[in-house]
Backbone as JSON, one array per atom type, in Angstrom:
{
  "sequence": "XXXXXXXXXXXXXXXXXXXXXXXXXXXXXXXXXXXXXXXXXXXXXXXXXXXXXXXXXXXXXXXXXXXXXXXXXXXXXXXXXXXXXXXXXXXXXXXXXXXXXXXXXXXXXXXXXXXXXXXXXXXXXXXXXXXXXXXXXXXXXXXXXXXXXXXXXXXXXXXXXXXXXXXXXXXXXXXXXXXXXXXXXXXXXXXXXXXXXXXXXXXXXXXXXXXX",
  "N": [[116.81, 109.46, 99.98], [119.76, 107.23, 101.53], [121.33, 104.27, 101.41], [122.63, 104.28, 104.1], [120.61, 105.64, 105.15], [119.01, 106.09, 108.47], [117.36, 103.56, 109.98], [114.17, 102.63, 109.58], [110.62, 101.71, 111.7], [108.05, 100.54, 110.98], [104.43, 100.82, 111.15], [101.32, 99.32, 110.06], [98.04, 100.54, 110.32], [94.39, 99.36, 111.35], [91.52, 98.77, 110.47], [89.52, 95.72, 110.39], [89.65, 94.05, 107.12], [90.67, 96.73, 105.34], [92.71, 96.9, 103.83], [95.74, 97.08, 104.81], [97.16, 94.63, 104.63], [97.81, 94.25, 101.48], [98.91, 96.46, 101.42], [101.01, 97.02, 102.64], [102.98, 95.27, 101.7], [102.65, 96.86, 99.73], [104.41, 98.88, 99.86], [106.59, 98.0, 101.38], [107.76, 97.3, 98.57], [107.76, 99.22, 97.38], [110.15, 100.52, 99.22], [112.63, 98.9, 98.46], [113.01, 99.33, 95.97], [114.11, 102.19, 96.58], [116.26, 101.5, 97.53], [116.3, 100.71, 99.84], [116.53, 97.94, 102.26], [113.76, 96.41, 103.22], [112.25, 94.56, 106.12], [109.36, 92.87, 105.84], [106.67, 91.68, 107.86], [104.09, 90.7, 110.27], [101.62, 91.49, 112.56], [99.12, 89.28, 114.96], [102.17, 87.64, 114.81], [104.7, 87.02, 113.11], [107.09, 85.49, 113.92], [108.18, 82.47, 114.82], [107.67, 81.61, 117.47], [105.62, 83.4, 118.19], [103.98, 82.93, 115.64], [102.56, 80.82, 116.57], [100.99, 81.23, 118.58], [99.38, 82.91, 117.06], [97.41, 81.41, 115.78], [95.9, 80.62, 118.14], [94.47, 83.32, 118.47], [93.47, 84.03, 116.29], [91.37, 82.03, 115.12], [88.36, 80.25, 115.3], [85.39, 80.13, 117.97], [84.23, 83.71, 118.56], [83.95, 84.38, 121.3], [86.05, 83.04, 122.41], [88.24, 83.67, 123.94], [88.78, 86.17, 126.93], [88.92, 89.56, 126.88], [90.89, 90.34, 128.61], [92.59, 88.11, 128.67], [93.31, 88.04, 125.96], [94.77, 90.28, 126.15], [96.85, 89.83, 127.43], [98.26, 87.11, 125.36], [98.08, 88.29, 123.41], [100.28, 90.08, 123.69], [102.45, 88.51, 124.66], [102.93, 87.53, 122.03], [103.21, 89.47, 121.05], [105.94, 89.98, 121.86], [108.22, 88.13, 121.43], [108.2, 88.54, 118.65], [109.37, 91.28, 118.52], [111.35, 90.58, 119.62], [112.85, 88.32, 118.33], [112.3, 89.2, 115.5], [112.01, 91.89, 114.66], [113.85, 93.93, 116.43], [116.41, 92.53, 115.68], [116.24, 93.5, 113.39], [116.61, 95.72, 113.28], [118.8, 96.48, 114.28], [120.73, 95.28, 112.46], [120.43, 97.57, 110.33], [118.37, 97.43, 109.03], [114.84, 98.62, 107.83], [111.63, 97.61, 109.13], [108.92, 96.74, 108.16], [105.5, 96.55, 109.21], [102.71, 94.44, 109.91], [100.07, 95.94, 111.26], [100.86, 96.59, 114.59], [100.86, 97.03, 118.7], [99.33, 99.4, 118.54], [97.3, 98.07, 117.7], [96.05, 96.15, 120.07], [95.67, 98.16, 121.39], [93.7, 99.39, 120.58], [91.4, 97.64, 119.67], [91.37, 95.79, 121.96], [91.66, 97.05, 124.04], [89.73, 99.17, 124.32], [87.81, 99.24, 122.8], [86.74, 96.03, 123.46], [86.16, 96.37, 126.1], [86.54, 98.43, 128.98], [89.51, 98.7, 128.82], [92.31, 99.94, 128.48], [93.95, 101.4, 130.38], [95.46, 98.9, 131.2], [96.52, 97.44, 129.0], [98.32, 99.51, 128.2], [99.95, 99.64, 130.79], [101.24, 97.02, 130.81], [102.18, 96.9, 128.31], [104.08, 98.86, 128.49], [106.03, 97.67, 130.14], [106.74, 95.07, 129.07], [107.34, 95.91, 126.45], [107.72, 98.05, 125.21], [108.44, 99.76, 123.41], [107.79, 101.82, 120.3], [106.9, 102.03, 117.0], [108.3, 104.25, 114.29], [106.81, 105.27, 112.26], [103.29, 105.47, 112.14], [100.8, 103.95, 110.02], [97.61, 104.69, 109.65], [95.04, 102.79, 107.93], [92.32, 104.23, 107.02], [88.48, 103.56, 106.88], [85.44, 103.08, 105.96], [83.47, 100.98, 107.78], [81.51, 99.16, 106.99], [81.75, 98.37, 104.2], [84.34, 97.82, 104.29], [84.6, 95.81, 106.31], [82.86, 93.88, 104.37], [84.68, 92.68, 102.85], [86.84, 91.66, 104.19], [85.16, 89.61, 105.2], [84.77, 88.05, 102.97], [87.07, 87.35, 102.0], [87.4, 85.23, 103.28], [89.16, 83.39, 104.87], [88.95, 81.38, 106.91], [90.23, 83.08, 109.47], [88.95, 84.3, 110.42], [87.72, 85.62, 113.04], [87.81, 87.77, 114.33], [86.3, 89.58, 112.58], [83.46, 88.3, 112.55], [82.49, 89.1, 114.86], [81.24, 91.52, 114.17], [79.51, 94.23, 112.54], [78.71, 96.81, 114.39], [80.79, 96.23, 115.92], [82.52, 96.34, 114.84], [82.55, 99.72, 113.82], [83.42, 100.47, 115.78], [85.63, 100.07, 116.03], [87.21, 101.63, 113.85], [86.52, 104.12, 114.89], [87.79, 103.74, 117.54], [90.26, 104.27, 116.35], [90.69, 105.99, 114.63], [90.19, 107.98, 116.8], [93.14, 107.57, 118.07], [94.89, 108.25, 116.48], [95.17, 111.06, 116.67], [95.58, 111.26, 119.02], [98.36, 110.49, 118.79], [99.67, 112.47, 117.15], [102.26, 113.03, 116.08], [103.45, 110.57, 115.14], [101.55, 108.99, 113.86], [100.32, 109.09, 110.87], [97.08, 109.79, 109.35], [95.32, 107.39, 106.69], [93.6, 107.63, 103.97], [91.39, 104.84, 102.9], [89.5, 104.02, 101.13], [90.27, 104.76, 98.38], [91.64, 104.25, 95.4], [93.95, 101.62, 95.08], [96.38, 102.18, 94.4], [96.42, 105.08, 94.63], [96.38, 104.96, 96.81], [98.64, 103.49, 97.87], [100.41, 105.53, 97.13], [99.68, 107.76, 98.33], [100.79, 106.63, 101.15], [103.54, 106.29, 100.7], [104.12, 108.84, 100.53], [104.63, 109.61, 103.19], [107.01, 108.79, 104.13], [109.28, 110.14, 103.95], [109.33, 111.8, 105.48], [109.3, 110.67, 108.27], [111.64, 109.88, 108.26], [113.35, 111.67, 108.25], [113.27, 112.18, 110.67], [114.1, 110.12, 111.76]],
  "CA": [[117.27, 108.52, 101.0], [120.22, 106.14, 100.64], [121.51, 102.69, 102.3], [123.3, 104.91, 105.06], [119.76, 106.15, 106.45], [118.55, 105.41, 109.88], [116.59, 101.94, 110.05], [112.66, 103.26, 109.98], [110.26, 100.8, 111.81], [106.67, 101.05, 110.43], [103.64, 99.59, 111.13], [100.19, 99.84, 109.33], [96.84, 99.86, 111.29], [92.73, 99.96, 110.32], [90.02, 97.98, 110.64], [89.78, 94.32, 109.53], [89.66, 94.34, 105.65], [90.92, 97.94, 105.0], [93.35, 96.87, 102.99], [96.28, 96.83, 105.09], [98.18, 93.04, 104.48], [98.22, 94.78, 100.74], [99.94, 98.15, 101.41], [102.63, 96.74, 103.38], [103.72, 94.85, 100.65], [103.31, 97.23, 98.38], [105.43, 99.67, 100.73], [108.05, 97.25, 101.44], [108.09, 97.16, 97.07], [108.86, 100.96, 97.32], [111.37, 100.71, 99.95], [112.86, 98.32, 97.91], [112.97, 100.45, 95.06], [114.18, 103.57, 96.48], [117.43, 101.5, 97.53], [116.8, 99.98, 101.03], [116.2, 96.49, 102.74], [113.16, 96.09, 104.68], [111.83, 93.05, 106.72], [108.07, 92.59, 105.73], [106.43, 90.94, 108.74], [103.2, 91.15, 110.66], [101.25, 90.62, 113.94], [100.12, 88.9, 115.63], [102.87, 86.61, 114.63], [106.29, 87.35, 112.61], [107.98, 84.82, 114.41], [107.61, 81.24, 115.22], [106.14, 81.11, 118.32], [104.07, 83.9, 117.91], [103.11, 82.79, 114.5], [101.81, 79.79, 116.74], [100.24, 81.87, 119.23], [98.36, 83.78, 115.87], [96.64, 80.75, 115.58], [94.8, 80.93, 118.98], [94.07, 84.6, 118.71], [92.64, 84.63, 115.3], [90.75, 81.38, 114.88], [87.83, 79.95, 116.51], [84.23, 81.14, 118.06], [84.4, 84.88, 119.19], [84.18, 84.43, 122.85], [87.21, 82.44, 122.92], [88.76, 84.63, 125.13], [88.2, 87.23, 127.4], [89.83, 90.8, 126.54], [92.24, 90.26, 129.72], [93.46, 87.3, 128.23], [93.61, 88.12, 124.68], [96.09, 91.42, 125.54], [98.15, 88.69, 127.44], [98.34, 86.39, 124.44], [98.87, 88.93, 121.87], [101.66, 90.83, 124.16], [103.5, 87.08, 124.51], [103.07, 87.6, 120.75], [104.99, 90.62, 120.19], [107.57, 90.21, 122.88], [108.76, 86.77, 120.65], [108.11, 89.28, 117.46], [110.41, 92.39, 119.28], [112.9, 89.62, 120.02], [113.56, 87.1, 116.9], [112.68, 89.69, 114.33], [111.98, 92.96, 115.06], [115.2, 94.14, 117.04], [117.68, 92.33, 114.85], [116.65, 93.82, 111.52], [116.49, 97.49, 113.04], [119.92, 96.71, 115.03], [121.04, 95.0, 111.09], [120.13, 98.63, 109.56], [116.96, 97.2, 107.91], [113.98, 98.91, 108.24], [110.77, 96.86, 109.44], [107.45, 97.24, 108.04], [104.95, 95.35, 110.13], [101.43, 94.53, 109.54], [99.71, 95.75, 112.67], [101.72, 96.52, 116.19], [100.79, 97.36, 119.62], [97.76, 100.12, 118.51], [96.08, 97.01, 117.54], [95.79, 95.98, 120.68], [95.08, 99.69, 122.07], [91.89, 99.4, 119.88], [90.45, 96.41, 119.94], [90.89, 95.39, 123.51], [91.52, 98.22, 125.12], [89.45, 100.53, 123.74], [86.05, 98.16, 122.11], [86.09, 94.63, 124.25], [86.3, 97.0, 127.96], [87.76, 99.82, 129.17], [91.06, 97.89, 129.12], [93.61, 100.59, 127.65], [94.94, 101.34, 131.13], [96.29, 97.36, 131.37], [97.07, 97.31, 127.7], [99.73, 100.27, 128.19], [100.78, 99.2, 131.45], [101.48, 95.95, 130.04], [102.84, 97.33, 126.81], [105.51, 99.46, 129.13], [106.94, 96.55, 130.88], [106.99, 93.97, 128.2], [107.45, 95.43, 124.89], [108.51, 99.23, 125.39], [108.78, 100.08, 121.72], [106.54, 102.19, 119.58], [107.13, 102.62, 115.54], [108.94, 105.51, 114.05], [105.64, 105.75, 111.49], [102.29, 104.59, 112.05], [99.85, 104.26, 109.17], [96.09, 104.12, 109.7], [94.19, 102.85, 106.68], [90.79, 104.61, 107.57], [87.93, 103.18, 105.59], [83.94, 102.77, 105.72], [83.38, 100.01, 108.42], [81.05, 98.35, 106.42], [82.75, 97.84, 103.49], [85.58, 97.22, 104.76], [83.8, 94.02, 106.92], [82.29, 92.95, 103.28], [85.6, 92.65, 102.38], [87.59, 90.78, 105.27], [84.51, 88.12, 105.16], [84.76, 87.69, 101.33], [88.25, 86.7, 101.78], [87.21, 83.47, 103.91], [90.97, 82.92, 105.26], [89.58, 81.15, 108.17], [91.57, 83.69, 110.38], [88.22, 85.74, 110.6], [87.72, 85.54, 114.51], [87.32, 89.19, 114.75], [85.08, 89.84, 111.98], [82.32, 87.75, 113.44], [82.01, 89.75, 115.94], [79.84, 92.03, 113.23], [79.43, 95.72, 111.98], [79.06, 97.85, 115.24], [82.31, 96.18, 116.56], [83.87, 97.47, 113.24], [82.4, 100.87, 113.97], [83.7, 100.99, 117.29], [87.35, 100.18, 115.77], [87.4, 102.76, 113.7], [86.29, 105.47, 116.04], [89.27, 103.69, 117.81], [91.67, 104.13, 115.43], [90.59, 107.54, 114.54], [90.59, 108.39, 117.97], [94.37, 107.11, 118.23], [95.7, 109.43, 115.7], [94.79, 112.41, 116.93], [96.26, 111.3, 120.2], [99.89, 110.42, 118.42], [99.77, 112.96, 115.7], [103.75, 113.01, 115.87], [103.8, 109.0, 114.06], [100.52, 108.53, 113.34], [99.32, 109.14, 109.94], [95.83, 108.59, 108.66], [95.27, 107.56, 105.0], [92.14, 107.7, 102.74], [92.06, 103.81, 102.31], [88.42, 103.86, 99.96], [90.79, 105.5, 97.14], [91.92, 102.84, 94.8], [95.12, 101.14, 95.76], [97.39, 103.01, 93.45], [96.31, 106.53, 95.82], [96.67, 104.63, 99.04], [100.38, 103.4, 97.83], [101.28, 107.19, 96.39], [99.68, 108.1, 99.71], [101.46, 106.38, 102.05], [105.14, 106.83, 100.11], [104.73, 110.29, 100.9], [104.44, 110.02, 104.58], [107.72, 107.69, 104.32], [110.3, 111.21, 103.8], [109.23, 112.63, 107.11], [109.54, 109.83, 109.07], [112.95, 109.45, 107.9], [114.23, 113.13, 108.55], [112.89, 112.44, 112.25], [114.1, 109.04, 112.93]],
  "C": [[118.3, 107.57, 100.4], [120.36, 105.37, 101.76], [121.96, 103.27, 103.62], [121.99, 105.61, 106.44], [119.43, 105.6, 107.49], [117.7, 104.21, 109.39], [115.49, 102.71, 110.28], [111.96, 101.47, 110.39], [108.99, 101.41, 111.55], [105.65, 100.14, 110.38], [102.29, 100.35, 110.57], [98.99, 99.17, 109.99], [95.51, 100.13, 110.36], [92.52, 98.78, 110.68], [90.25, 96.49, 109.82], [88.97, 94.99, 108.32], [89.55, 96.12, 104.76], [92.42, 97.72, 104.59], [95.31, 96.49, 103.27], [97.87, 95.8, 104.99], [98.62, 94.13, 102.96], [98.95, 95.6, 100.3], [101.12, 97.97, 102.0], [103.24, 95.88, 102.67], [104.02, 95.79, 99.82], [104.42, 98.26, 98.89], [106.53, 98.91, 101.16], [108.67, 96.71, 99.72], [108.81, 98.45, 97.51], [109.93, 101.02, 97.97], [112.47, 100.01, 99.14], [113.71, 98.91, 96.5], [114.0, 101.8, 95.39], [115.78, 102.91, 97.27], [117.28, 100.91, 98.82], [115.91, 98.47, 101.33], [115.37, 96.44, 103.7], [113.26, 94.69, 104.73], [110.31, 93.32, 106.45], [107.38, 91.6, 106.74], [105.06, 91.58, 109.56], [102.52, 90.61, 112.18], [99.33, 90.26, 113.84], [101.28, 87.43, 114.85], [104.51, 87.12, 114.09], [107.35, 87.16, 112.96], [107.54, 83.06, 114.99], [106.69, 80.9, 116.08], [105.23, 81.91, 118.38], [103.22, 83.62, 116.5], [102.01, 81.26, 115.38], [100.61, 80.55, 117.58], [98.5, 82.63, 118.32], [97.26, 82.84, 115.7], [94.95, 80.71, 116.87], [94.07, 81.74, 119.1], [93.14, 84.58, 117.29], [91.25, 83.94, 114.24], [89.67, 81.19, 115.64], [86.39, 80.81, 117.04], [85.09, 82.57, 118.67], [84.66, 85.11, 120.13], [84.96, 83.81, 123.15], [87.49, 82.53, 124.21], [88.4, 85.78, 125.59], [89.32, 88.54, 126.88], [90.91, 90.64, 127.26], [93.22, 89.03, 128.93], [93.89, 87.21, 126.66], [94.73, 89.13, 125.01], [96.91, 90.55, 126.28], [98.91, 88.23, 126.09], [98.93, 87.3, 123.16], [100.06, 90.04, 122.36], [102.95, 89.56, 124.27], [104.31, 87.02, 122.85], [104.06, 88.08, 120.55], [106.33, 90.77, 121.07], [108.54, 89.13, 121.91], [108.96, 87.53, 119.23], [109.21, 90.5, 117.75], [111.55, 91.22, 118.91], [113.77, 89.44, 118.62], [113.27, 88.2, 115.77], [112.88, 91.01, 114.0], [113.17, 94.34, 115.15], [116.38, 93.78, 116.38], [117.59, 93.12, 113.61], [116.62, 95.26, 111.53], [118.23, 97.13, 113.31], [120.86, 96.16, 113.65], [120.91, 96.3, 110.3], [118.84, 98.39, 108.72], [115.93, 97.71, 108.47], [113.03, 97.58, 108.05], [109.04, 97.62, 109.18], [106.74, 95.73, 108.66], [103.27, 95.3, 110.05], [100.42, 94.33, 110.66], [100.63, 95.69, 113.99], [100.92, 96.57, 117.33], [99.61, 98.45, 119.5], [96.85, 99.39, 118.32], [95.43, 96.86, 118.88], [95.42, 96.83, 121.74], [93.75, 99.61, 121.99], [91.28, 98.2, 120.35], [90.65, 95.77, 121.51], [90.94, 96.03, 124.57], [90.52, 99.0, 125.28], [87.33, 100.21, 123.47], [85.25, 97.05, 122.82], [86.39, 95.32, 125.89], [87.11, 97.88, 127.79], [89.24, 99.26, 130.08], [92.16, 98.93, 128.69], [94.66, 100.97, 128.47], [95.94, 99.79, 131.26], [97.02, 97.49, 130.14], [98.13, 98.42, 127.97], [100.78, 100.03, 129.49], [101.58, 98.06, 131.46], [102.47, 95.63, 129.24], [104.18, 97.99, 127.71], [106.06, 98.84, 129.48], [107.4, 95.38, 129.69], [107.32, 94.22, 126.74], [108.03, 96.84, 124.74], [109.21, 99.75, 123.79], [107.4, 100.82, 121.11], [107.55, 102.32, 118.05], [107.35, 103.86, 115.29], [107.75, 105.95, 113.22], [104.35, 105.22, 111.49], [101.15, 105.13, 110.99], [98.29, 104.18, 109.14], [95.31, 103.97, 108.9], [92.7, 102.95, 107.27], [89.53, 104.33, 106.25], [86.2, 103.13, 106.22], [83.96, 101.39, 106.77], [82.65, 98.93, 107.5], [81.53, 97.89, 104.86], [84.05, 97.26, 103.33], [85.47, 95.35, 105.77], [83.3, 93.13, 105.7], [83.74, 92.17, 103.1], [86.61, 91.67, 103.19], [86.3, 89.53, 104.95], [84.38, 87.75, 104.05], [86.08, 86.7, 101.58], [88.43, 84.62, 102.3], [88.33, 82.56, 104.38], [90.58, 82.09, 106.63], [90.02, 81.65, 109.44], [90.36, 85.45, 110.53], [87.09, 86.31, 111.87], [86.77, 86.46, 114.67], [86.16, 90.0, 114.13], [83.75, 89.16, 112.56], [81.72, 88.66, 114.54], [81.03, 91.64, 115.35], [80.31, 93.66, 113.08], [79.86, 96.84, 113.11], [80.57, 97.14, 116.02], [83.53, 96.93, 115.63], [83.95, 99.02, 113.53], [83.08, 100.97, 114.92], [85.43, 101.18, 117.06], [87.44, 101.15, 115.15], [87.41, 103.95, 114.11], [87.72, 105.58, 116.93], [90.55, 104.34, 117.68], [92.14, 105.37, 115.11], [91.3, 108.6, 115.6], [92.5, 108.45, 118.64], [95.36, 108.19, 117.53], [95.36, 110.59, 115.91], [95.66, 112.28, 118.61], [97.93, 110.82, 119.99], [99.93, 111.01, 117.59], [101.54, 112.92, 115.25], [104.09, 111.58, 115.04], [102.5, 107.96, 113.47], [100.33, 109.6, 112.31], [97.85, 108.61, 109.29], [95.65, 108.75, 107.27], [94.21, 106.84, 104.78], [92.44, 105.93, 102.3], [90.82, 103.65, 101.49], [89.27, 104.11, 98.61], [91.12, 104.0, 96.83], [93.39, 102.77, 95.01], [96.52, 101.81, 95.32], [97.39, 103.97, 94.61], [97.08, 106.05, 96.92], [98.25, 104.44, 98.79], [100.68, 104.93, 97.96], [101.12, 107.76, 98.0], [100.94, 107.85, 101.02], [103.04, 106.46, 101.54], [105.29, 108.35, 100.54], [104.56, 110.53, 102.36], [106.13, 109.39, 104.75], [109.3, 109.27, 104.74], [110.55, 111.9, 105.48], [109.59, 112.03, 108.58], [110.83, 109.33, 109.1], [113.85, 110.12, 108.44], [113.5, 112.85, 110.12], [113.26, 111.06, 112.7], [116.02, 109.18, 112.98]]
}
């Protein structure tokens, strides 16, 4: 690949504490590396006002909000995220790696908190009309992967609270998701140690390139 290739936009999904925030750094290192300019950015937020919005969505008891009003809130998100950062740095030639898109909100409120997934895509078609050229799914052990998000203690652990079988249910999700986009969904082994999961996911990066 050189500076001349298409702009790839890429986002990386999985379960709270499957490793995720980590790999999209280290994948915006490799890109880096191999000669091009991403944007490193994540949802919900990766823009001002949705970084304010991130605050409502990810703090706070569990029942905050209801599912209807959470895929509001986190579609306000990424329309402000599309806009201010999104859209300029593909329409700039920079690819965009993004931590979490629009399957997030397939899963978890479509999919786990009600059988919301018809709203969530009708929603998603009118307001945000974009999908990623590569999607990554770090697939991992629910329960380890929950030790792991509540170890971290960021505060920003909303969703974890809401306990083990909600974890299970995301993954089944998530699972479920890639099998229904096999064309930009990849799933990757995220138990392997972080080294694998990088090497892993670099080699999904070639294919997604020659097809965007």
């Amino acid at each position: 690949m050189d500076n001349v290739a298409p702009a790839l936009f890429i986002s990386l999904e999985g379960i709270d504490g499957s490793g995720k925030s980590t790999q999209a750094r280290r994948l915006a290192d490799h890109l880096r590396a191999i000669g091009r300019n991403p944007v490193l950015t994540r949802e919900p937020g990766g823009a001002p006002g949705a970084e304010e919005i991130r605050r409502l969505l990810v703090e706070g008891d569990p029942d905050r909000w209801s599912p209807e009003t959470e895929i509001l809130l986190f579609t306000a998100a990424r329309r402000d995220h599309l806009e201010r950062t999104i859209r300029p740095a593909l329409a700039g030639g920079r690819d965009v790696v993004t931590d979490r898109f629009a399957d997030s909100t397939r899963v978890y409120q479509g999919a786990t908190r009600g059988d919301l997934r018809g709203l969530v895509d009708a929603i998603h078609a009118d307001a945000i009309g974009v999908e990623p050229d590569l999607t990554l799914i770090l697939d991992m052990d629910p329960e380890v992967a929950l030790s792991r998000g509540l170890a971290r203690k960021s505060g920003e652990d909303r969703f974890e609270e809401f306990g083990l079988p909600f974890q299970q249910k995301l993954r089944a999700g998530f699972r479920a998701l890639a099998q229904e986009f096999p064309d930009r969904c990849v799933l990757i082994d995220a138990q392997a140690d972080e080294d694998t999961v990088t090497a892993a996911i670099a080699a999904a990066i070639p294919a997604a390139a020659d097809r965007a």
